[in-house]
C-alpha positions in Angstrom: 124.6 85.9 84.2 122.4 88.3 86.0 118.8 89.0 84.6 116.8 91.7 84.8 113.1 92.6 83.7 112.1 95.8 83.2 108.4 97.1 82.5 107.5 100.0 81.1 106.5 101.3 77.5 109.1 101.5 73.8 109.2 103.6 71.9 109.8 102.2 68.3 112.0 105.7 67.1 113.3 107.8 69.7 115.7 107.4 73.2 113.7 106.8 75.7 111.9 104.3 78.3 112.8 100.3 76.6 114.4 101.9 73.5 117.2 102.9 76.3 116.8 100.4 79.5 117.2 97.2 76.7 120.6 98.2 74.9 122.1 99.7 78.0 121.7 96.8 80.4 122.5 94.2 77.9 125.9 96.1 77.0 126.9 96.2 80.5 126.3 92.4 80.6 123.0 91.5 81.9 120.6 89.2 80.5 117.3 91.8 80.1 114.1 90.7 80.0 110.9 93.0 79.2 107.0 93.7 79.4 106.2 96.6 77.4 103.1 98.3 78.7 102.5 100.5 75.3 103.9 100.6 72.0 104.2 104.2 70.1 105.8 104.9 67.0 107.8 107.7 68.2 108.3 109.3 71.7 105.5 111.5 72.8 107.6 114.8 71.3 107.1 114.1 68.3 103.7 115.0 66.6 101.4 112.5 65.1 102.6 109.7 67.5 100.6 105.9 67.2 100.0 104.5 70.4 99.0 101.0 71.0 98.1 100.7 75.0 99.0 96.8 76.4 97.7 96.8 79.7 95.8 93.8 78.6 99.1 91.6 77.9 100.7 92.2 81.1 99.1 89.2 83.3 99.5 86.7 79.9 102.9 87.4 80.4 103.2 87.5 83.8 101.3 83.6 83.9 103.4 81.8 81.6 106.6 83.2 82.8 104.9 81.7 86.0 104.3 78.3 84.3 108.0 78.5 83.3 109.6 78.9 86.9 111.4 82.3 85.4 113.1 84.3 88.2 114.8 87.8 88.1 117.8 89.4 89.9 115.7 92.9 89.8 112.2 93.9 88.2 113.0 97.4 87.3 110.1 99.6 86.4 109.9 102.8 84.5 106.8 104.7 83.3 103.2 103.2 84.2 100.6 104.5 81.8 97.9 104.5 83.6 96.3 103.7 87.5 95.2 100.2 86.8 99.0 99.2 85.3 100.3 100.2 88.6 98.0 97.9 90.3 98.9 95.0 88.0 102.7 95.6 88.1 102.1 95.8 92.2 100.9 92.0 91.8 103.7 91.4 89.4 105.7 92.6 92.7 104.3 89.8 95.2 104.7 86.9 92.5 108.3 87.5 91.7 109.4 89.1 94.6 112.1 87.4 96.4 114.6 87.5 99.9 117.5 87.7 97.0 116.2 89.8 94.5 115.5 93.8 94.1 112.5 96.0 93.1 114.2 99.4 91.4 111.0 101.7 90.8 111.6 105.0 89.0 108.1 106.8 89.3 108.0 108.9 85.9 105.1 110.7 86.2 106.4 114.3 86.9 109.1 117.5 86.3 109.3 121.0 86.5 106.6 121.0 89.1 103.7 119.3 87.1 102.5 116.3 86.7 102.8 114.5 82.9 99.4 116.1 80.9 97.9 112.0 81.2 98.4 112.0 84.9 96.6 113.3 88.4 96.9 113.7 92.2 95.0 110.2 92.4 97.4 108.6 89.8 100.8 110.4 92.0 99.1 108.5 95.3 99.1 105.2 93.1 102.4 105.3 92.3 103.2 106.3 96.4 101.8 102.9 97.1 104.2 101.5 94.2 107.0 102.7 96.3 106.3 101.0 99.3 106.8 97.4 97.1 110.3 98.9 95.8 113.8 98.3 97.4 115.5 101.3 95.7 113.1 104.4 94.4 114.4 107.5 92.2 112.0 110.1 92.1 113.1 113.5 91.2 112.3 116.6 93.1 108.5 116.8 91.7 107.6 113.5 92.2 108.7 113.5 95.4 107.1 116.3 96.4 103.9 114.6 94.8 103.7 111.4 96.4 104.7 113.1 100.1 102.3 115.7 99.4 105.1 118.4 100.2 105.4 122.0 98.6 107.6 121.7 95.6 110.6 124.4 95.5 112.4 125.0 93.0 115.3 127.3 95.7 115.8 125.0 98.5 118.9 124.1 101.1 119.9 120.6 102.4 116.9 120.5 105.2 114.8 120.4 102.5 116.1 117.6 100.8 117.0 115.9 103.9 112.8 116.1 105.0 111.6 115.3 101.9 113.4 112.0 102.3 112.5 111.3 105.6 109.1 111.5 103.7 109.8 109.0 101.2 111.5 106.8 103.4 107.7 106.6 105.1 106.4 105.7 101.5 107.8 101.8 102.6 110.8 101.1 100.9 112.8 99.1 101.6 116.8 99.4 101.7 117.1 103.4 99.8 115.6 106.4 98.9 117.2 108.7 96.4 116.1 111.6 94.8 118.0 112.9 91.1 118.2 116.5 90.2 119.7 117.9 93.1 121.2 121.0 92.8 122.7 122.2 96.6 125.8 124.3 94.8 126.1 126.8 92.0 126.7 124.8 88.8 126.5 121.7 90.3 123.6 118.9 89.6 123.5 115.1 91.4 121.7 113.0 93.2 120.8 112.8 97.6 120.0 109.8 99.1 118.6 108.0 102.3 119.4 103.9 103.3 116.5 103.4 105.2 117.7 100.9 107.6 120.3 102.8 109.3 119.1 106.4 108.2 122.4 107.2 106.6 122.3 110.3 104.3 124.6 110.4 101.3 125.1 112.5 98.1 126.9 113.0 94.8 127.1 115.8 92.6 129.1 116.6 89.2 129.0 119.5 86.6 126.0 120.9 85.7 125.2 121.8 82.1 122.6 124.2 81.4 120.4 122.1 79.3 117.9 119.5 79.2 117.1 116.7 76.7 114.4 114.1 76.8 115.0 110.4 77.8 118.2 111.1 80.6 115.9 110.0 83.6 115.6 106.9 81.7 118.9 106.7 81.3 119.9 107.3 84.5 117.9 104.7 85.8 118.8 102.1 83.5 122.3 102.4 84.1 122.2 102.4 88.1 120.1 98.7 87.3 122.7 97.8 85.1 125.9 98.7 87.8 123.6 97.0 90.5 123.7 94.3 88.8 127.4 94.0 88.3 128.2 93.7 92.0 128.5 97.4 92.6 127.2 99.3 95.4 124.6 101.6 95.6 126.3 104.7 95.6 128.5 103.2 93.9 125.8 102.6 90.9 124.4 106.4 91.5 127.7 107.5 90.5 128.6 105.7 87.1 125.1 106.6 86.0 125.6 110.1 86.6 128.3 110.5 85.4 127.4 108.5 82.3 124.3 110.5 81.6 126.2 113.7 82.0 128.5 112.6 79.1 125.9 111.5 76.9 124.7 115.0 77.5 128.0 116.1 76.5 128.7 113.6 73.7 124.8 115.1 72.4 125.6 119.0 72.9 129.1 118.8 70.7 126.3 116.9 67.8 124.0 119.8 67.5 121.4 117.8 68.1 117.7 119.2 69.4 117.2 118.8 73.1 113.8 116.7 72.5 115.1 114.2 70.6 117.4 112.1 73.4 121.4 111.9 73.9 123.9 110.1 72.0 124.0 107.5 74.2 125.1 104.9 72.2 128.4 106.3 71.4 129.2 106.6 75.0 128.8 102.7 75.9 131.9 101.9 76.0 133.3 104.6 77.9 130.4 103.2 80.7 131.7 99.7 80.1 135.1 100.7 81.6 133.7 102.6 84.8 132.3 99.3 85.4 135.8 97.9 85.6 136.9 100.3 88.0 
């Protein structure tokens, strides 16, 4: 069995960051290890959230899972609360790193054009340098366009996607860039991607619905991991979790339920477990 760690905060109520990455790897059948770098009692769109920070209990973990020879088939990282938990998770990097495993970094930081209220220009060129550690890197359109220090658009054609990954393919990594929320056609959404190595551009779109609901980068992300992990390849990957977010979406809009809360995921497992088969 495969095993995966994956480092960012939970959220005790609510679909986002670990309350998504744990279930949804561990259904597709990888072991899924964890270091939470903040606890809060709800996702932040609720009101009157706790928040516990644990930047302080990333190295104590980090040291006995050193003491106990623990190795991982892919350190997976979401959201990074602040600058100095990028610089611990980038020596988190250079102790498990490994010629056999991967580093998957989704830098949530960013959307719409703005950074996250908590973050800044310093904190985007932080998580630039995170990049370079990484074999595969998500960013969406913003984030991108903040760590390459490009203009964001929100009209653009396929040269602009197309440079902006030449620019992240500068950032370091390693085997793939990719960046989600693409939208080249009418209706259509996907993701655009670069492998580094041999420079070969590659994308996949699918339906676009005409909503958005917290928690689907996550998901996204998570579920990419999880395919990786399974022996798929990376297109390959990109494509089951598209189309698996896309009908949690679905499974969430026929529910009624409010776009802040998060998808239905859940109920759609097992339609993901038998992409996986295909």
């Amino acid at each position: 069995m495969k095993r995966v760690v994956t480092i960012q905060d939970i959220s005790c109520l609510g679909k986002c960051s670990l309350t998504v990455a744990l279930p949804i790897i561990s259904a597709m059948g990888v072991e899924t290890a964890i270091i939470p770098t903040a606890v809060l009692s709800t996702h932040t769109m609720f009101q009157n959230f706790t928040f516990r920070d644990l930047t302080d209990e990333i190295v104590p973990i980090s040291n006995h899972w050193k003491q106990e020879k623990f190795r991982f088939d892919a350190i997976y990282t979401g959201y990074l609360g602040s600058m100095e938990q990028i610089g611990i998770i980038k020596d988190f990097f250079k102790d498990y790193k490994t010629d056999e495993n991967l580093i998957f970094v989704d830098p949530v930081m960013a959307d719409n054009g703005k950074l996250y209220p908590a973050f800044d220009l310093a904190f985007a060129k932080e998580m630039a340098g995170l990049c370079g550690y990484a074999d595969v890197i998500v960013p969406n359109i913003t984030e991108a366009c903040l760590m390459t220090g490009t203009q964001y658009k929100t009209e653009y054609d396929e040269v602009y996607i197309r440079d902006l990954l030449q620019k992240l393919k500068a950032l370091g990594t390693k085997t793939a860039v990719v960046l989600t929320g693409v939208s080249l056609k009418k209706g259509r959404t996907g993701i655009a991607g670069l492998y580094v190595e041999s420079g070969e551009y590659f994308n996949y779109d699918h339906e676009k619905i005409d909503t958005s609901y917290h928690g689907t980068g996550d998901i996204f992300a998570s579920t990419c991991v999880g395919a990786l992990m399974n022996g798929k390849s990376l297109q390959d990957s990109l494509k089951i979790a598209a189309d698996y977010t896309l009908e949690c979406i679905r499974e969430t809009l026929n529910d009624g339920k409010e776009t802040w809360y998060g998808v239905n995921f859940e109920s759609v497992i097992p339609r993901l477990i038998e992409a996986l088969k295909k």
